[in-house]
Structures are given as C-alpha cells and as structure tokens.
C-alpha positions in Angstrom: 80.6 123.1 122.0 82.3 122.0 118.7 86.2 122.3 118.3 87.7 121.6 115.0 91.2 120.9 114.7 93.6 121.9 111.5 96.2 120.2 110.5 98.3 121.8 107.6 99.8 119.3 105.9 102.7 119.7 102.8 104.6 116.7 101.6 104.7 115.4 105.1 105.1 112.0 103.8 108.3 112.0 102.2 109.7 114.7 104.9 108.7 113.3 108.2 106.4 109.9 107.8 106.5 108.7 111.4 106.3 112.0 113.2 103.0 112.8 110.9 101.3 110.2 111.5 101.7 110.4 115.4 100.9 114.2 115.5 97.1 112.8 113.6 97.4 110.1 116.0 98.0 112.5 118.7 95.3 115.1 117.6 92.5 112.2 117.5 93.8 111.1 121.3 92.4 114.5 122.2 89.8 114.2 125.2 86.9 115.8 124.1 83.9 114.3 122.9 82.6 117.1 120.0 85.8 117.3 117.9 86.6 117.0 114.5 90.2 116.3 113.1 90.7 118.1 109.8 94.1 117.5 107.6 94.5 120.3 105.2 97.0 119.2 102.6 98.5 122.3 101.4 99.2 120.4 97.4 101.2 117.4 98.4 102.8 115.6 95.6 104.0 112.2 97.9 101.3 110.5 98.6 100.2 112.5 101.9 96.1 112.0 101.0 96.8 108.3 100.1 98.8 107.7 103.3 95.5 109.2 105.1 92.8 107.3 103.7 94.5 104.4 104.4 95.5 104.7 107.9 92.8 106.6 109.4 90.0 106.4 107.6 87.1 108.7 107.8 88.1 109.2 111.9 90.0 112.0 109.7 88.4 115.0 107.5 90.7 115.7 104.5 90.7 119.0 102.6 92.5 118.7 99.3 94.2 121.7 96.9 96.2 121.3 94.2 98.9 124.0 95.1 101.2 125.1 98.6 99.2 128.6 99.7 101.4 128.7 102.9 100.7 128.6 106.5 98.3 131.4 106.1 96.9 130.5 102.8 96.4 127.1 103.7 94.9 127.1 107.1 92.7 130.2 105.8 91.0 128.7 103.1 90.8 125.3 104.8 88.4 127.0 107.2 86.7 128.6 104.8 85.7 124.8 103.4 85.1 123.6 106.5 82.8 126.0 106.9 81.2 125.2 103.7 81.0 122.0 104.2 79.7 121.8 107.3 77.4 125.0 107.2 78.8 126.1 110.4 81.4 128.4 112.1 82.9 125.5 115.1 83.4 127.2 118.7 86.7 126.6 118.6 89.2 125.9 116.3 93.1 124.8 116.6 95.6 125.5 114.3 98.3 122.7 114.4 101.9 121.8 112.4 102.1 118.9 111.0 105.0 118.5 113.4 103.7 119.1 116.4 102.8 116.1 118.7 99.9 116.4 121.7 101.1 114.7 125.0 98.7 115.5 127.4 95.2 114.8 125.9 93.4 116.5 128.6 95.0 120.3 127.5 92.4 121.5 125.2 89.5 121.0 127.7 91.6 123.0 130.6 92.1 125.6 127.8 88.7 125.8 126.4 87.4 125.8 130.0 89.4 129.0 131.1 88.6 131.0 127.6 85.1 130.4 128.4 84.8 132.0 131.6 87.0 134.7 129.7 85.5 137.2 126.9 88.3 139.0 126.3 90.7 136.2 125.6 90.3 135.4 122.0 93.6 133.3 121.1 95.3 130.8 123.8 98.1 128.2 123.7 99.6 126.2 126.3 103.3 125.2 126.6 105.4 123.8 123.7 107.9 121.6 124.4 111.2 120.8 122.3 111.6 117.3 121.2 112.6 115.2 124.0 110.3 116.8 126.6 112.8 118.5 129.1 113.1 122.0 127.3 110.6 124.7 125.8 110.1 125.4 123.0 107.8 128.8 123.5 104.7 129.4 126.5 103.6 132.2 123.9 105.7 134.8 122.3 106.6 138.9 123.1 107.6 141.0 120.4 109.1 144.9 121.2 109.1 147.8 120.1 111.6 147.9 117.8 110.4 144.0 116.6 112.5 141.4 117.9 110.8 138.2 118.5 111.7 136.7 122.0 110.4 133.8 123.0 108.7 133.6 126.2 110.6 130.6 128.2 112.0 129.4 124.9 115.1 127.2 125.8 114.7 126.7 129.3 114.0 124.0 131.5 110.5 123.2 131.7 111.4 124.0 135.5 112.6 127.2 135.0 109.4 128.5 133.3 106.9 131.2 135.5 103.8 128.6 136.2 101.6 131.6 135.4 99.4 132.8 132.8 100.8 135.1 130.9 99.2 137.7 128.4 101.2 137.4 125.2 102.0 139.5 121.9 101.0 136.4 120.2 100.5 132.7 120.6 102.5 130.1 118.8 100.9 128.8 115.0 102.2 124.9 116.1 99.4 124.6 118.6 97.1 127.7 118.4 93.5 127.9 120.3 91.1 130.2 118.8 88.0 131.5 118.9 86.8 132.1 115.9 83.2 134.6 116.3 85.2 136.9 117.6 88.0 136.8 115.1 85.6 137.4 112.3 83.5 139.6 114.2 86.5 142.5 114.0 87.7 141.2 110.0 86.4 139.0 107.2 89.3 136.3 107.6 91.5 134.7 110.4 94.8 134.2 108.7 96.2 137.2 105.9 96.9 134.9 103.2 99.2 137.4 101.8 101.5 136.9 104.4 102.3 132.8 103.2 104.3 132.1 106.1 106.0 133.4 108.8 104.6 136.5 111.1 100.9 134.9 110.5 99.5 134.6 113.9 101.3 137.7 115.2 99.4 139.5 112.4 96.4 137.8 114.0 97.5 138.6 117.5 97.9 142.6 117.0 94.8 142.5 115.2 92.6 141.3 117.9 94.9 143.0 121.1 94.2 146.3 118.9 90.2 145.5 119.5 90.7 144.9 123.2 90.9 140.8 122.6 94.0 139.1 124.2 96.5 136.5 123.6 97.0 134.4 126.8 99.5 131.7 127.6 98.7 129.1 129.7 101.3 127.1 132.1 99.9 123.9 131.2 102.0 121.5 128.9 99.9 120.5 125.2 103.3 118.3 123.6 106.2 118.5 121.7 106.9 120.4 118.7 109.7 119.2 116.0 110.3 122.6 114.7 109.1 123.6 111.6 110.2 120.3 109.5 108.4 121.5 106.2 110.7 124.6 105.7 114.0 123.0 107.1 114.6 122.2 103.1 113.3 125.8 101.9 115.9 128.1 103.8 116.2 131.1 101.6 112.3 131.5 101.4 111.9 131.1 105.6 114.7 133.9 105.5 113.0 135.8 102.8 109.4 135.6 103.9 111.1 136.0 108.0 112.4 139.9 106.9 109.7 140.6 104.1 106.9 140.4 106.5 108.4 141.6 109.5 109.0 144.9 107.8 105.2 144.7 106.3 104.1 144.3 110.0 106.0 147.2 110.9 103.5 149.0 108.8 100.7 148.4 111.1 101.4 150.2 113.7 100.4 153.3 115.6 102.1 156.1 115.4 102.9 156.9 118.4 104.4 153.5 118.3 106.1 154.3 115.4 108.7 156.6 117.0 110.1 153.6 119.2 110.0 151.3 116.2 112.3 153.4 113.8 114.8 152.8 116.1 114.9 149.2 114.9 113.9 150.4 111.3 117.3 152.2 111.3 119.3 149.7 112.1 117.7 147.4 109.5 118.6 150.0 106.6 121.8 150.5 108.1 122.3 146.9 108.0 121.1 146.9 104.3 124.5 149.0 103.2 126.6 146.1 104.1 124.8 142.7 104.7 125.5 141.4 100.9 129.4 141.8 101.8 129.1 140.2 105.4 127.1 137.3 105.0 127.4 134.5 102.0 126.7 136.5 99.0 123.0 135.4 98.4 121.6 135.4 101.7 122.8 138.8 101.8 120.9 139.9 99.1 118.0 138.0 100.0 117.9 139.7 103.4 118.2 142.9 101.4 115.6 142.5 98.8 113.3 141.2 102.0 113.2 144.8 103.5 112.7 146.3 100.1 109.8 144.4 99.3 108.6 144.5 102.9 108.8 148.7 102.6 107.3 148.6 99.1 103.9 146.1 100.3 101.1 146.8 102.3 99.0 144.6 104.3 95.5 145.4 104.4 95.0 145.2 107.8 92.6 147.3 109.5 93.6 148.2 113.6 91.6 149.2 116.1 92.0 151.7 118.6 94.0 150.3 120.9 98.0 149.5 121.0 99.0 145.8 120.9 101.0 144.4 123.6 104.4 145.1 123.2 107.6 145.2 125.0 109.2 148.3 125.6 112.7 148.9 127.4 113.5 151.0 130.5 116.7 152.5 129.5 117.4 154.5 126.9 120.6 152.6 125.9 118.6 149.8 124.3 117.0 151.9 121.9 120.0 153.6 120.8 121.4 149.8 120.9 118.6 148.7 118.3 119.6 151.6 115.8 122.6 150.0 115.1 123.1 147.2 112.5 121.6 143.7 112.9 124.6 141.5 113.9 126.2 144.6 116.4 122.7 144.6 117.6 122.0 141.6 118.6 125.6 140.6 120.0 124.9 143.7 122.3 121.0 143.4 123.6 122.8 139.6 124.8 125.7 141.3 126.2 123.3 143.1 129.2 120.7 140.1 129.1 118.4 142.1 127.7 116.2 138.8 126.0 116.7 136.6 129.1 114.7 139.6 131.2 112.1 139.4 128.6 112.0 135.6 128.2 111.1 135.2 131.7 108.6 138.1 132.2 104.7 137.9 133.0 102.2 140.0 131.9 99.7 139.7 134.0 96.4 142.1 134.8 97.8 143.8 137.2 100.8 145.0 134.4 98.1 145.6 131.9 96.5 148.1 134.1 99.9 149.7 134.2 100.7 149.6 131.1 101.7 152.8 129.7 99.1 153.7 127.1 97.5 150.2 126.8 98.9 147.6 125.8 102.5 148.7 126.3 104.9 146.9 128.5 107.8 147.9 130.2 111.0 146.0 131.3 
C-alpha cells in the first residue's frame, strides 16, 4: 500500500526554522517502507524551498505555488498535483502541520493496520501531544449541537486520557490519516478550499459520518504538536475565519438538527448587539462581521442521509444556557462541568447503536 504524507508549509523558515525541519525530519523517520514525503509550500517568500533542497534532497517531494490558498486550499490542490504527477490516487494519505513533530515512528502502521480491517472508518488520528510530552493536545475532537468545539482529552495528563478508541466528530488537521477512495467516492475533493482555514477537516468529517464513514481516534500516541505557529502572527484572520466558517458549517445541517442548533445561533446574534462594545473595538467588529458573512455564504456541500456525530446534552438547562450570549455562555456551561463530561467521553459502538437517530450522542 502507498501512503503519502502532506506537509503544508508557509514561511516556515523565518517563523519556526528548527521545529520545521525536525517535523520533515520526523515525517521521513516514519516506519513504513512505501511512503512518500511531500512539502507543499503554500507561497513562501523566506527561502522555505531553498532550505529544502538543500537539506533533504530529493528524500523530499516539493510542490511549489506562488500564493497562501490556506489549510484547505493548500493541502487540496497539493493532492490534486500529486496525483498528477504521479498518475495515482495513494492508499493513504496524511495531512500534517508544519508544526507538528512524529515521536513514535511506528504509529502510522498501527493506524493503517486497524483502518484496514475497518470499511467504515474513513478518517483516523492518534493522540496529539502538547509540547513537552506530558499533556494533550486533542485524541480527536466532538462538536454539539449547538457547535462548541471540545476537545476530546485536550489538556489533560496523557494519564488521564480513556485508552480507548473513540469515534469522533472529526479528527485533528496536525496529524490527519485518510483514506482517500472513499473520500472522493462520496465528493469530487477532500478539503473545501473555500473554507481557507479553520473548520476544514470537520467539514470533511460531517461529510463522510453523513455517508455512514467514521472518524475514529485511536489511543496510541503519533508526537507533539506546537500549535498552529503559522497563524500565531495573523490573529484577527484565525478569529475571523474561526466565526465565518463556523456559522457556514451551521448551514449544513439537517433539519431536525437544526432545532437544537438555533439554540446556539441565538446566542451568537444576541452576542452580535453588544460584542463591538465589550471586547477591544476591532475584534468586536471582526467577530461581528464573521457571523454576517458566515449567514450570507454557502458552502457547497452535499450531505448524505445520515446525521453526523454530535453531542447533544441531557438537560434541558444547557440549551436554554447556549441561547444566551457568548461570554455568559461559556462562563456558565464551565460552571456545571459541562466540557469536562464531554472531554472525557467515548463513543464507542455500543453508544452508536444507541444513538438517538444516528449519529447523535447524548451526555
């Protein structure tokens, strides 16, 4: 079996030198014998595809373009040249930042070896760790109903994390296991390039649960992940793009989803009468004009007929909860641990056959 592994690359150079070159380091160290390590630099201007040649070689496959087309953009038409190039779609391909650092070489075969004995698991990742090893960063992520983003083990101990497989609303983009054929068996693309950023793979993931395909995440440790390095510098487009396509994702879903998610809709355009005033005048405005957009755009996104996996609560206090504006909203869901129930919870098949109309979970 082929695996190809994407590396999106923009101005890592000048940002984060040392920790690029270990994460291609780190991608090569893989242990698999049929893999190719592909660097897609997303329109560097520092030197990036200089820096490349000269360290590794051709042990590394560059694909060049002359402008940034995102996380999406860029890992979409990468593949697309690969493809080209090669005359083949790969069995397997990975998705990984340029920040993101593989510590245990033998992950991708464990991985590949459970999502071949598995035909309905089309998107995998293992666990993500924060720098300095002892923490996680995600083991996949859930998103409710009213689309909050918790992160599944996200913060805590590496102890403290279920050692289970877990189905997933989606699977983290820093280290992101994919297979391909059935991707494009269900749409003409992997990544919406329209989204640019942000909300990319759970587009992905909702997709293919809405076809019957899963997201899994596996309690094996893949490495450490720096945390999003590239956008650190651009932090009024991450919080534009953040709300923008979060409220375009809304738009996806079914409607007898729908009824939940207004809940948290409401709250967001309750929160749009006031947020210039409460936070620093821009970012306010920006967070504003992100929902506006994100009600006026459509993604072209065709669902199939089943619901994604999503969290939904018990009690009937979290959804009036989630009406109210952002800030009172979230300093109440902590106030009765409502994302620490959800952080630790696993989905397994057992909870999927429970599920109240497919794939919805309840806590």
């Amino acid at each position: 079996m082929k695996i190809a592994i994407f590396i999106l690359n923009y101005n890592g150079c000048s940002l984060f030198k040392s920790i690029f070159a270990r994460s291609v380091d780190s991608a090569l160290s893989i242990a698999y014998d049929n893999l190719d390590v592909v660097v897609i630099d997303n329109g560097s201007t520092d030197g990036s595809v200089d820096f490349l040649e000269e360290k590794f070689g051709k042990d590394v496959t560059t694909i060049v373009f002359d402008k940034n087309y995102g996380y999406a953009g860029g890992n979409e038409f990468g593949f697309r040249e690969y493809v080209k190039l090669r005359g083949f779609v790969p069995d397997y391909v990975i998705f990984m930042n340029n920040d993101f650092i593989v510590t245990n070489p033998d992950a991708v075969k464990e991985a590949v070896k459970f999502m071949e004995r598995r035909e309905d698991v089309a998107l995998a990742q293992g666990i993500n760790l924060l720098p300095g090893g002892k923490f996680v960063d995600s083991a996949g992520g859930f998103i409710d109903v009213f689309l909050n983003v918790i992160l599944r083990c996200g913060g805590l101990r590496l102890d403290e994390c279920p050692n289970d497989s877990s189905y997933v609303s989606y699977v983290s983009g820093a280290f992101l296991i994919v297979k391909p054929a059935k991707v494009l068996s269900v749409r003409n693309h992997i990544f919406n390039p329209r989204l640019f950023s942000y909300w990319d793979e759970t587009e992905l993931a909702l997709c293919m649960w809405s076809y019957g395909y899963k997201s899994i995440a596996l309690p094996v440790v893949i490495g450490i992940h720096a945390l999003s390095l590239s956008f650190k510098k651009f932090k009024l487009l991450s919080y534009y793009l953040f709300n923008r396509n979060r409220c375009m994702i809304r738009g996806l879903l079914r409607k007898d989803v729908k009824a939940m998610v207004l809940f948290g809709a409401l709250g967001d355009v309750l929160s749009m009468t006031y947020m210039p005033f409460l936070k620093s005048g821009r970012l306010g405005f920006i967070w504003t004009r992100a929902l506006v957009d994100g009600l006026r755009k459509r993604l072209d996104c065709c669902m199939g007929p089943y619901r994604p996996l999503m969290i939904a609560p018990k009690d009937l206090k979290t959804y009036i909860v989630n009406a109210m504006p952002v800030v009172v909203r979230r300093r109440m869901l902590r106030s009765f641990n409502y994302f620490e129930r959800i952080r630790t919870f696993t989905v397994d098949e057992e909870c999927l056959r429970s599920s109240f109309r497919p794939f919805l979970a309840f806590v």
